[in-house]
DRENPADREN-58374 format. One record per residue (C-alpha): residue in one letter; residue number from 0; x, y, z. Coordinates in steps of 0.05 Angstrom, whole numbers, plus 5000, padded with zeros to 4 digits. Layout:
<site code="A" pos="NUM" u="X" v="Y" w="Z"/>
...
! end
This chain:
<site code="X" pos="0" u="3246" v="9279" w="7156"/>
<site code="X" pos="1" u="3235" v="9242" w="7100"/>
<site code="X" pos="2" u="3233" v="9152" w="7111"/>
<site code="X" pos="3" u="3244" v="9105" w="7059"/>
<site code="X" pos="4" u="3189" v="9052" w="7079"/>
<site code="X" pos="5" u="3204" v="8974" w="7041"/>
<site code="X" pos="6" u="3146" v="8989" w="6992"/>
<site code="X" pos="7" u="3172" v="9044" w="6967"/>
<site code="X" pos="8" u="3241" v="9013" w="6958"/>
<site code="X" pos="9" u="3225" v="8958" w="6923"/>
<site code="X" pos="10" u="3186" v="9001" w="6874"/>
<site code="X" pos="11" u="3255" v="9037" w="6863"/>
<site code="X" pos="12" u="3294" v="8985" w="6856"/>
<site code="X" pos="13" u="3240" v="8954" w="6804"/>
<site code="X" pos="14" u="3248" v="9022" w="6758"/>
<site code="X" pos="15" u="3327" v="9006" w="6759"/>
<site code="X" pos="16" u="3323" v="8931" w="6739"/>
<site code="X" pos="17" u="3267" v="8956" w="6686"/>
<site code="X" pos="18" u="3315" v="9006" w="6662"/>
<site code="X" pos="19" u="3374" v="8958" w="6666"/>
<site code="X" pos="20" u="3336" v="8905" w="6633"/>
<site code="X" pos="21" u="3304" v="8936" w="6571"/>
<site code="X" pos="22" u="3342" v="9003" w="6566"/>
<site code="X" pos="23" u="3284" v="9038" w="6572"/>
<site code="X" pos="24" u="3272" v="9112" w="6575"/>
<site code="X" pos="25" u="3298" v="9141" w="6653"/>
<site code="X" pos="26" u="3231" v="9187" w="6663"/>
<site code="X" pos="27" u="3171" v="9160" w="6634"/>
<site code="X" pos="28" u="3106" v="9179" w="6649"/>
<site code="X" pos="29" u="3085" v="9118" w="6690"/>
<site code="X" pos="30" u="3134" v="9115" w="6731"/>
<site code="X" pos="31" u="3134" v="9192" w="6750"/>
<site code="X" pos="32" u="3058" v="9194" w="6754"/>
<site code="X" pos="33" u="3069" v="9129" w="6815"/>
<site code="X" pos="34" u="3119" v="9156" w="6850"/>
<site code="X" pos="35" u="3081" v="9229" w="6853"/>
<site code="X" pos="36" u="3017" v="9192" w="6885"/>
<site code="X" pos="37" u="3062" v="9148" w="6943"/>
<site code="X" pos="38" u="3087" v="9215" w="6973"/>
<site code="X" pos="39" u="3065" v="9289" w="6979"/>
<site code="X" pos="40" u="3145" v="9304" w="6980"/>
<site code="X" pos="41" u="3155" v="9282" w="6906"/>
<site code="X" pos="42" u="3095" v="9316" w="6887"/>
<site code="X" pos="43" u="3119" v="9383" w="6914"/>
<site code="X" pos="44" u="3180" v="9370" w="6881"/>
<site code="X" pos="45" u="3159" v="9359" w="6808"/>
<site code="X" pos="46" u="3107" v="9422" w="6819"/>
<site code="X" pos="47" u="3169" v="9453" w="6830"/>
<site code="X" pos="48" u="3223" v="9444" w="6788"/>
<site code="X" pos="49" u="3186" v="9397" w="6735"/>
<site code="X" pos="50" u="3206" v="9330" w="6705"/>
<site code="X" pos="51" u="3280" v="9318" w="6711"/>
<site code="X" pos="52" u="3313" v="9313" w="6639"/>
<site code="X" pos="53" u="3316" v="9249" w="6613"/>
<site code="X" pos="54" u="3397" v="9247" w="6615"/>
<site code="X" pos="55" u="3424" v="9178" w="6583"/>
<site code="X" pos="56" u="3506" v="9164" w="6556"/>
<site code="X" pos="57" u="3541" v="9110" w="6519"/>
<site code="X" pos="58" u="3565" v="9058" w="6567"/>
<site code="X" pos="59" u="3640" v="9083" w="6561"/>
<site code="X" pos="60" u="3699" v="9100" w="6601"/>
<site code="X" pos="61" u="3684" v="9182" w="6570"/>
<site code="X" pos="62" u="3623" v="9168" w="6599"/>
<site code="X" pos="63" u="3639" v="9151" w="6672"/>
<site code="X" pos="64" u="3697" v="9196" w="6672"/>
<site code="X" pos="65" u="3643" v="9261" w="6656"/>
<site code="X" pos="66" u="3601" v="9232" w="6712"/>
<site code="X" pos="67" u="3660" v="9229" w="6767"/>
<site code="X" pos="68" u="3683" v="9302" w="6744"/>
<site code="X" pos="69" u="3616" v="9324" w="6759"/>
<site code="X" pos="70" u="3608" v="9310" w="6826"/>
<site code="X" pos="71" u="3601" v="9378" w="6871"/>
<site code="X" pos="72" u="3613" v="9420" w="6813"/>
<site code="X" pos="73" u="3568" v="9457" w="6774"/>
<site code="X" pos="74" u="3552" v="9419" w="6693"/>
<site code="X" pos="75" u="3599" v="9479" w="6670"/>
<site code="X" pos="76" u="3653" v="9473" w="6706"/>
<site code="X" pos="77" u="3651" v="9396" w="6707"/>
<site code="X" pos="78" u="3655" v="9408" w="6623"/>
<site code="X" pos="79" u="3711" v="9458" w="6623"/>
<site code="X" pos="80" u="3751" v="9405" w="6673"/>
<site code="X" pos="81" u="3736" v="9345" w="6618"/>
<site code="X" pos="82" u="3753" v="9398" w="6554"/>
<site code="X" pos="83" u="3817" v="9409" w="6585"/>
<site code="X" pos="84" u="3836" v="9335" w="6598"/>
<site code="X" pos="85" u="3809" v="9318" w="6529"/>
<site code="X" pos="86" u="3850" v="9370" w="6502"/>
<site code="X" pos="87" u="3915" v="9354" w="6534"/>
<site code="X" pos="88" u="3917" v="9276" w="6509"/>
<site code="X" pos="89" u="3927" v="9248" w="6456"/>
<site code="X" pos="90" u="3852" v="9201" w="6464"/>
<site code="X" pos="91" u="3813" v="9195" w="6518"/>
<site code="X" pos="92" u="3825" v="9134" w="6531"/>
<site code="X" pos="93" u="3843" v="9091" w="6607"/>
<site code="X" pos="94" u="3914" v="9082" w="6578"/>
<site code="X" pos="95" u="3928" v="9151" w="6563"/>
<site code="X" pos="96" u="3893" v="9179" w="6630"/>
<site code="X" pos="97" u="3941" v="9127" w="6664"/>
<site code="X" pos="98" u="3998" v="9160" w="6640"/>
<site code="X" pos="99" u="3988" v="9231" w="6663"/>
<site code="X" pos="100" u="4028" v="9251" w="6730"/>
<site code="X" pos="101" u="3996" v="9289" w="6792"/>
<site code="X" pos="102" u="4017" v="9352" w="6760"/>
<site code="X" pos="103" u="3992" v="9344" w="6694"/>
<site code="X" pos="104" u="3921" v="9325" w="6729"/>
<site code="X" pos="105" u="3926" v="9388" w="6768"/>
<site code="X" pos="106" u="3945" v="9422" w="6704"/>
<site code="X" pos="107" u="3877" v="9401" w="6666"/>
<site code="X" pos="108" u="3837" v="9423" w="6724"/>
<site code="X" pos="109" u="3829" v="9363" w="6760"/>
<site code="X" pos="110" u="3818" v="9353" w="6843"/>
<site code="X" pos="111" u="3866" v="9310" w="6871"/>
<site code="X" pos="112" u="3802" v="9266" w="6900"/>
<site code="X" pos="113" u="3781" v="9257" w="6823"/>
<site code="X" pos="114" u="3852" v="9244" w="6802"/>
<site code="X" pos="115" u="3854" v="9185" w="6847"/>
<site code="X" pos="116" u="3786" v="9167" w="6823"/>
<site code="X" pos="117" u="3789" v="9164" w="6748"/>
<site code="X" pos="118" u="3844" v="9132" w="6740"/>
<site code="X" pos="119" u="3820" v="9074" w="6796"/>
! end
């Protein structure tokens, strides 16, 4: 079992004020090469499947909505769910998703769960 001591922490919540602060890039060298020497866990992990991809959006409602249809789904299903809702309105915008009834959400694809979600 794995325990997240205060040092540790506070060293990830610095990175997210740093990257909050001065938009800068999510995996950077520093930070990876720091976090790899506190633990032998993360270590393992990066030996494993590498350095995550550096993944950053536009601040936008597109944006969040992508994020929230990704949950528990794999990237390509989460992008077939968002290709249908784009498709079927007019813009993806919070006034159009607002519109759509339970049964047009279910018609694009869309969980019930995240249909309460988005629109929220």
């Amino acid at each position: 079992m794995l325990r997240c001591d205060k040092q540790k922490f506070v060293f990830v919540e610095e990175a997210i004020m740093r990257f909050k602060n001065n938009r800068e890039k999510i995996v950077n060298d520093s930070d990876i090469k720091k976090l790899t020497s506190s633990h032998k866990i993360f270590s393992f992990i990066k030996d494993k499947y590498g350095i995550p991809p550096n993944w950053q959006r536009p601040e936008s409602f597109v944006s969040l909505c992508r994020i929230i249809l990704e949950q528990q789904v794999s990237l390509a299903s989460a992008e077939a769910h968002f290709n249908t809702l784009n498709n079927y309105v007019k813009e993806f915008a919070p006034e159009e998703i607002l519109k759509l009834t339970d049964e047009e959400m279910r018609a694009c694809q869309i969980s019930r769960q995240k249909a309460i979600t988005i629109p929220a």
